[in-house]
N, C-alpha and C positions, 0 to 999 in steps of 0.2 A: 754352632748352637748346641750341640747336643753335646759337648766338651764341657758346656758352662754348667747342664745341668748336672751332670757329675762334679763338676768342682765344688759348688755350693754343701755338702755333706760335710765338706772334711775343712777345706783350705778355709772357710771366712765362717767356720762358729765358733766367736768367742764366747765365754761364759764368765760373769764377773757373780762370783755365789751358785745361787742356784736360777739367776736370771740372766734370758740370753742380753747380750750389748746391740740397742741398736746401730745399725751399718749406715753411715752416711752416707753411702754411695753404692750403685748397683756392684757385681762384682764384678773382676776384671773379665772384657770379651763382651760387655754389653755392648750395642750400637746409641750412640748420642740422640738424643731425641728430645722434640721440643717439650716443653712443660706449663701448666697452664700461669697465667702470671701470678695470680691468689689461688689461693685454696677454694676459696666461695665460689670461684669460676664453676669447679667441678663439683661441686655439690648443686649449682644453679642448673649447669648440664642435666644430671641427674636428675632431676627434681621433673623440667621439661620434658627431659625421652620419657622415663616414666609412667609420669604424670599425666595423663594423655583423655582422648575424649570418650573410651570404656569405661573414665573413674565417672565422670558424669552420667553417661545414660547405658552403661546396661548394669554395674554396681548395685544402685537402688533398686530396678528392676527386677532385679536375683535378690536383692535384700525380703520385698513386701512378699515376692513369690513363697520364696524358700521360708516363711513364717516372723516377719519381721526383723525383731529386735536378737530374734533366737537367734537366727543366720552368722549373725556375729560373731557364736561360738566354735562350732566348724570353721570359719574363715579365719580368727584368729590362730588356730591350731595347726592349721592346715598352713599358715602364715608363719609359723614356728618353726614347725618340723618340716616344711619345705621349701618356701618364698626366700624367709632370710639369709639359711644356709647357700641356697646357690647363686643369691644374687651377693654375697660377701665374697663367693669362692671367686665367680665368675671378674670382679672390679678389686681382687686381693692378687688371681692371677695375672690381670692385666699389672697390675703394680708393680711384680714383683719381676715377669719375664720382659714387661717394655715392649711388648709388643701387641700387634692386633688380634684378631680371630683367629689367623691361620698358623702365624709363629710363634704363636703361645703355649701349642700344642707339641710344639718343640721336646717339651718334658718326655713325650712319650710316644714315639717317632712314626710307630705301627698305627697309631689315632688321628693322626694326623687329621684323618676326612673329618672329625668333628669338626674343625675348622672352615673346611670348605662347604660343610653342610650349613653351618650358623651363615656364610656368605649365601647359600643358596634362599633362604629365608627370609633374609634381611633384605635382599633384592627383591622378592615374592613382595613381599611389606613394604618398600618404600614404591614399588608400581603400583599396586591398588590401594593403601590406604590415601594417597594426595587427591584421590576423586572426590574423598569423603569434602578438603579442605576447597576445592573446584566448586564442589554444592553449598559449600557454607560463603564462601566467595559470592556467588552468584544471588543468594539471598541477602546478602550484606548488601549489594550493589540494589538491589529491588526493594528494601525498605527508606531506601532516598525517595519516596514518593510520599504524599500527602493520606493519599488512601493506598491501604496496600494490597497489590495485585490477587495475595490468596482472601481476599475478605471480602472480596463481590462475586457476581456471576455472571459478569458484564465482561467476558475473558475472551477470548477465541478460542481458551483450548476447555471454558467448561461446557459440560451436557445440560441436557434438556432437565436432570433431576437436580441439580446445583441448587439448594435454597438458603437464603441468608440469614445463618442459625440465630442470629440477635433480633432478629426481628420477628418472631416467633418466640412464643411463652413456652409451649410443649417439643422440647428437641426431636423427642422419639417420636411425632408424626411426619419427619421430614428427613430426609437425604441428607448428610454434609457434604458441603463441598470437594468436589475431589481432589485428594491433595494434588497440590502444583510439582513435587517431587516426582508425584510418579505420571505427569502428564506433558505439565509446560519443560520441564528441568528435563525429566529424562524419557520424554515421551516415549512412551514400550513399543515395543513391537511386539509381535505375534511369538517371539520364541526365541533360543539362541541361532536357530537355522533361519532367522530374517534378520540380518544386520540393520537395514535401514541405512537413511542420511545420517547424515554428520550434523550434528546440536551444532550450530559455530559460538552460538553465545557462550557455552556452555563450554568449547574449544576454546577459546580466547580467555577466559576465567582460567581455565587447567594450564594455558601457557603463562598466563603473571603469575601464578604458584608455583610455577619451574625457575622463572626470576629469581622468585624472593628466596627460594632455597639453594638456589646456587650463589646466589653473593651471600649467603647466610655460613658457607663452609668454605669456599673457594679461597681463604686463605687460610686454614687450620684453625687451632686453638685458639690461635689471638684474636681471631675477629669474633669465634663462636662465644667465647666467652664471654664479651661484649653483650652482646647480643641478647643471652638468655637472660640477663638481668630482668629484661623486660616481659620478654615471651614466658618465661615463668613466673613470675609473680602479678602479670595481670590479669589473670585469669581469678584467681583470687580476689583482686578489688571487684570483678566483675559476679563474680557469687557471692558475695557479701554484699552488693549494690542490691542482685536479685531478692535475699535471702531479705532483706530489711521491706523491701517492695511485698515481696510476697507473700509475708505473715501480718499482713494491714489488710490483706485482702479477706472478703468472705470466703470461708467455707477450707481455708487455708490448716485450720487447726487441724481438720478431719483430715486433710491429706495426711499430716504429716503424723497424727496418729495411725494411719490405714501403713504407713511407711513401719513404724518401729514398734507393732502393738506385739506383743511373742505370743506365739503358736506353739507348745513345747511337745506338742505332739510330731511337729515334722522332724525332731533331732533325731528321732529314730527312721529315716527314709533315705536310702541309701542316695539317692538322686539331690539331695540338699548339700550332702557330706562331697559328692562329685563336681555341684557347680560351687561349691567353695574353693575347692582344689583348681575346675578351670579359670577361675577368676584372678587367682592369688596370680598363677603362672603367666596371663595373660598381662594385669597389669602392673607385673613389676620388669615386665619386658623383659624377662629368662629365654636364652636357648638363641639371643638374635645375635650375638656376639659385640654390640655396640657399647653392652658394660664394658667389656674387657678392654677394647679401645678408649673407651674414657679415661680409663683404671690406670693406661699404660702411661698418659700424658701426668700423671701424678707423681709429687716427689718420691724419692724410694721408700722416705722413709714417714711418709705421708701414714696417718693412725685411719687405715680404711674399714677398720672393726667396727671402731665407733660411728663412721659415718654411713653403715651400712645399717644399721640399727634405726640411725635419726630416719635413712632417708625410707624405708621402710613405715617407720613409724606414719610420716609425712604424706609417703603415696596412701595406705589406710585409713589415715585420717582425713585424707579430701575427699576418699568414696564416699567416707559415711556423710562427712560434712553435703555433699553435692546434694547428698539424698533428699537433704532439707529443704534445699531452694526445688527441686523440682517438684517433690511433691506437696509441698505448698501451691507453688503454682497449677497443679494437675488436679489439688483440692477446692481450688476457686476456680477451675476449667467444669467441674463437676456439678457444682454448686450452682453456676450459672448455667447449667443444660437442665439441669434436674436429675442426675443417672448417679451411675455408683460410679466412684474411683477406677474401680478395675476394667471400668467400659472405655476409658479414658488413658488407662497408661498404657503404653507401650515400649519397646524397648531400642537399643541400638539406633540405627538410623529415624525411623519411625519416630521415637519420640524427637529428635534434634529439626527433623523435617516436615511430622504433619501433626502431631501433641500438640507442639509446643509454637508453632505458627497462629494454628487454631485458638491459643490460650490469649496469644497477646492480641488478637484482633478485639477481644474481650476488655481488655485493659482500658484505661484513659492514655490518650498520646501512645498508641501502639507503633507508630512508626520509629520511635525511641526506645521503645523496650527490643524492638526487633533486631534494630542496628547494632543495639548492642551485646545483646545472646548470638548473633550470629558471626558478629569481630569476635567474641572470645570464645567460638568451636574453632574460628580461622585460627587465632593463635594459640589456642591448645594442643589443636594437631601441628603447629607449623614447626616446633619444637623439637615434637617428636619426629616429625617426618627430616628434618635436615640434620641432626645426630644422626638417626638413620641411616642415612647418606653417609655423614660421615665416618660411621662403623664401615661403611663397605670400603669406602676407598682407604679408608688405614689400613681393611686387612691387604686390598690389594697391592698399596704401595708397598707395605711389608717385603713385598715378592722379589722387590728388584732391588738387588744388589747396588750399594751408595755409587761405583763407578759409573751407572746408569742417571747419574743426576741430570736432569734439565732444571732448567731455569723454572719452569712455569709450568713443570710436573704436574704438581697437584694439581695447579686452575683446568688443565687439558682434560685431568683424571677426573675432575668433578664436571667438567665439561659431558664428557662421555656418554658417563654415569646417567646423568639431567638428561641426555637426549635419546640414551636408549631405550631408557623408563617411559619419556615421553612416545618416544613412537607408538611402543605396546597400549599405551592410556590412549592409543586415537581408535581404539576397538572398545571402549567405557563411553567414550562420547558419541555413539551412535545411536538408534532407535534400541538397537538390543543391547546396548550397553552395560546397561542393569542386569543384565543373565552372566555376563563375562565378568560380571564385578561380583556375582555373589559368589560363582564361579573361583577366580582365588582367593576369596575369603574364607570360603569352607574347606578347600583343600590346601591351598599354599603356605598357609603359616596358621595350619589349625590346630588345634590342640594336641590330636596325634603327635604333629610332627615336633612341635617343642617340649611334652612330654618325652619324646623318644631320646631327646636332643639330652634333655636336663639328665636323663636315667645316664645317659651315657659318661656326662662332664664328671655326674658323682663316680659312677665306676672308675673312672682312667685317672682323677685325683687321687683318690684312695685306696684304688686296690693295685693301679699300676705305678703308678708314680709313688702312692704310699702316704696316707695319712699324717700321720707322725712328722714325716718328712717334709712335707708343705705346711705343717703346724709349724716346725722348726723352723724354713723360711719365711713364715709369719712374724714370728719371734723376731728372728732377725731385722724386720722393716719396722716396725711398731716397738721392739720393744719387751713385749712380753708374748707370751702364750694365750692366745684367745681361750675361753673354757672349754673343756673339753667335749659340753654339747657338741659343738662344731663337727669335730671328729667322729663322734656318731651317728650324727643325722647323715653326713656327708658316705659315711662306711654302711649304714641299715636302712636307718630309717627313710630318710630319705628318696634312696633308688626304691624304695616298697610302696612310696608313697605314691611314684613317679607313674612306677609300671603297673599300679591297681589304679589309679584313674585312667590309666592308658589302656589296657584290657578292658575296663568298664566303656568306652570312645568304640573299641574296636567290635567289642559284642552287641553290642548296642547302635551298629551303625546303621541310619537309615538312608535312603537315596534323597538328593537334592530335588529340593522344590524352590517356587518362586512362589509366594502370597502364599500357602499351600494349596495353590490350584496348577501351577505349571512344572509339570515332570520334564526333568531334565532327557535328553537322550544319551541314549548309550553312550554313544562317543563324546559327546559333555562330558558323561560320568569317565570315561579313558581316560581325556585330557586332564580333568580334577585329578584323578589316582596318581598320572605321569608326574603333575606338580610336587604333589606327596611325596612320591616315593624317588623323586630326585634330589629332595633333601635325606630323607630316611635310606637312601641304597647308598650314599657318601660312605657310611664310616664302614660296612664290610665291603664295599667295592674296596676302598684303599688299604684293606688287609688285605685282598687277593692281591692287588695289583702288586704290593712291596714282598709277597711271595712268591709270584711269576719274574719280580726282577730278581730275586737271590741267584747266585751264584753256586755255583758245585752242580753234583749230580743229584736226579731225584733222590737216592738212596740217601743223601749225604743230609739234602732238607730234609727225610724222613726223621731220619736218627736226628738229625738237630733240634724239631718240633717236639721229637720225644722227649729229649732231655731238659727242654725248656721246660714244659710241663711238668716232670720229674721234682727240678726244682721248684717251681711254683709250690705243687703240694706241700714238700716238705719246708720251705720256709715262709709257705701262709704269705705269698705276696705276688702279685703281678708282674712285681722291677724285672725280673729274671725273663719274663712272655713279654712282654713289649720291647727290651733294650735288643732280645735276641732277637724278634720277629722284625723289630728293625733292624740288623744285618747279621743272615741266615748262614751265613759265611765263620761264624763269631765261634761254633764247634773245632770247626780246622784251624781257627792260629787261639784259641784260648782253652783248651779241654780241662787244665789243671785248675781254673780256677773255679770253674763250675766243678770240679769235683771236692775241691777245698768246699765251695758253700752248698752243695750235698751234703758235708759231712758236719757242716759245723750248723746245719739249721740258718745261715744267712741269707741275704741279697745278693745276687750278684751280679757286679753294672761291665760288664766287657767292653774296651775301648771300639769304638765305632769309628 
């Protein structure tokens, strides 16, 4: 692998003018690998991991917060100079090395832990985000009734303050209901140190969501591809259903002005310009390494520039789009309580599970409006979460070498996968469940960690591997030279962008709460950190590690670390620190050519 990516420079650029020839075919030393049947396949993929249930309920919510219609602007920008470059780099390198998360990294031998760090992640993510699709399951299943369970007080798990908000003129003399989320669904307990029973209803939901996701990947490409035809685009009939409903209703107009009215005072707040930044990164699913396995099942010579754009465009345009239907709906949730907008929105789970329950018991035929807001959170998440899935086990199959074939590899590897996730998810379905779930939501794949993630992809493209040069293998799949934006976002702007909302994350960190009344304990806060920082310690662990394995004496790695460095400086690039720091040996049988690219200002790639 690391023969190929030296060959690519020299042996297969042809130039017909001054534009490069596209290459039909990977170049020689690739491994054979499946490919999707259409092209539409992989863009439906995309569109599904994505496109996910952040573009719905927390999008808008950072939209009205952060001064409406303004927010758009920061977010676009931020959308610019950081979202599209790494999510192009991220489904261009998959394309072009054919490989997953971990082999892709190939290019630059010493980085390698990027790879196993985006696996670290992407695991974090497909355990706790399927709770989310368990609670929407379980609500789908409970709107099959005539009356619906959250819309009386006639319950066994409501209190003595429970009053039935429609039947009352004045809201604010009365109690609402207590959401069924945080009672019947995931009954609390007292803290993370009280686990409590086991939910089984709740248990039996979260295992047919392990079903539907393993016969969703458990033959590869060919059945996924199938498949998201549907899981991504009906999510779409399904807010456009909402969106036609919900601007007929009163009080609708006001939400969705209270949504996009501009505030031009918040552009100058630093806090507006930062959840633009975590939003971008969050929903275009950067840093999980599940692009790059999409990217890898695409032809070579597949035009992923332009499809990085559309699908950009796409995930953007549903946030804003979602924005409509909910607060329309949360403006006639308003309307008929008598309160302001803002008493009424909520974000993230909150709105999917007590808003927006509470809004439809309001409705005419609310057992129909329920059923169907809550089949399309199931399959907006179920998209994302079985790509997911399938990111990890690409990167893992990756690992083993083709004379390792079995027959029924992959179904075993997805097997696995599905039940080792599920064991960890039997500590989510307990009383304390909801402490362990917000638990790795905040640390395991939180914004730290895939800022740190994204800061690093741009480094090791562009300053080790070399800009230019993976512009050039661009050219080569496509055709021509993406614009030279690219190259600068991916070399500046980009990493600045990366590690000033990530400094901002880090100075600005507070301790975990629950509702903000329950403080986490210490050792809570341990375990959240360990999750963290065992994606984030991946990429310098595997630089000590492939220096403790060099070979020679210490003096011999000293002088070699020097001289790697030596070059670096003088020819302005990383290729010299990574090709050398992946084998520390490369001073003892190569000295002359490192002294040739001393002197000439070059690169220099030593056989490995």
């Amino acid at each position: 692998s690391h023969r190929i990516a030296r060959r690519r420079t020299k042996d297969h650029l042809r130039v017909q003018g001054n534009r490069p020839e596209r290459i039909k075919k990977p170049v020689p030393g690739y491994p054979e690998r499946e490919q999707w049947t259409r092209q539409m396949d992989f863009i439906m993929s995309c569109v599904g991991f994505a496109v996910g249930l952040g573009n719905v309920w927390r999008f808008p919510y950072l939209c009205y917060k952060n001064g409406g219609g303004v927010f758009l602007i920061p977010y676009l920008i931020i959308g610019v100079v950081g979202g599209i470059p790494i999510f192009f780099l991220e489904i261009a390198l998959g394309q072009f090395m054919k490989a997953g998360s971990i082999n892709v990294w190939n290019i630059a031998p010493l980085f390698k832990g990027l790879g196993y760090a985006s696996m670290v992640i992407v695991f974090f993510c497909n355990t706790y985000y399927i709770m989310v699709l368990a609670w929407a399951f379980y609500y789908f299943i409970k709107s099959f009734n005539a009356t619906l369970p959250w819309s009386t007080c006639d319950n066994p798990w409501n209190t003595p303050s429970c009053i039935e908000i429609f039947h009352h003129e004045d809201f604010l003399l009365y109690d609402p209901p207590p959401p069924p989320s945080r009672n019947k669904v995931l009954n609390i307990s007292q803290g993370l140190d009280y686990p409590g029973s086991i939910n089984w209803e709740l248990l039996l939901c979260l295992a047919a969501v392990w079903v539907m996701v393993y016969f969703c990947v458990w033959k590869g490409v060919k059945s996924t591809g199938k498949i998201v035809y549907f899981t991504a685009t009906f999510p779409y009939v399904v807010l456009i259903i909402l969106l036609v409903r919900g601007v007929t209703l009163p009080g609708a107009y006001d939400g969705i002005m209270f949504y996009i009215k501009p505030d031009w005072s918040k552009l100058g707040e630093a806090q507006v310009w930062i959840d633009a930044g975590t939003q971008i990164f969050f929903s275009y699913a950067i840093g999980l390494g599940a692009l790059t396995a999409l990217g890898s099942y695409n032809r070579f010579n597949n035009d992923c520039y332009k499809d990085a754009f559309m699908l950009a465009l796409i995930n953007s345009g549903t946030s804003f789009f979602a924005g409509f239907v909910v607060f329309a709906i949360l403006g006639f949730m308003a309307n008929e309580q008598g309160v302001d907008i803002s008493q009424v929105a909520e974000t993230g789970p909150g709105l999917a599970f007590i808003a927006y329950p509470k809004a439809v018991t309001l409705m005419p035929m609310p057992p129909v409006w329920a059923a169907l807001f809550f089949f399309m959170l199931l399959v907006l998440g179920l998209d994302s979460q079985f790509v997911g899935v399938e990111g990890f086990v690409t990167g893992i199959l990756d690992l083993f070498p083709g004379k390792y074939y079995m027959r029924y590899k992959r179904e075993i590897s997805v097997a696995i996968c599905c039940l080792m996730c599920f064991i960890i998810d039997l500590s989510m379905v307990t009383q304390g469940g909801m402490y362990v779930f917000q638990l790795f939501d905040y640390y395991s794949a939180s914004g730290m960690t895939l800022l740190w993630q994204a800061f690093w992809e741009c480094i090791v493209v562009s300053w080790v591997y070399g800009a230019d040069r993976f512009m050039d293998d661009i050219a080569r799949m496509i055709g021509y030279r993406p614009f030279p934006w690219m190259k600068w976002c991916w070399s500046f702007i980009t990493p600045c962008v990366c590690m000033g909302i990530f400094l901002f994350h880090l100075f600005n960190y507070k301790p975990l709460t629950y509702n903000n009344t329950y403080v986490y304990p210490w050792w809570g806060e341990v375990i959240g950190w360990c999750m963290a920082l065992m994606s984030m310690l991946c990429i310098p662990v595997s630089v000590l590690y492939k220096l403790c394995r060099a070979t020679g004496t210490f003096k011999e790695v000293s002088i070699n670390i020097i001289l790697t460095l030596m070059c670096f400086f003088l020819s302005h690039s990383f290729v010299a620190l990574a090709v050398c720091f992946g084998s520390l040996s490369c001073w003892n049988t190569h000295p002359q050519p490192i002294f040739n690219a001393l002197a000439e200002g070059r690169r220099f790639s030593p056989k490995i």
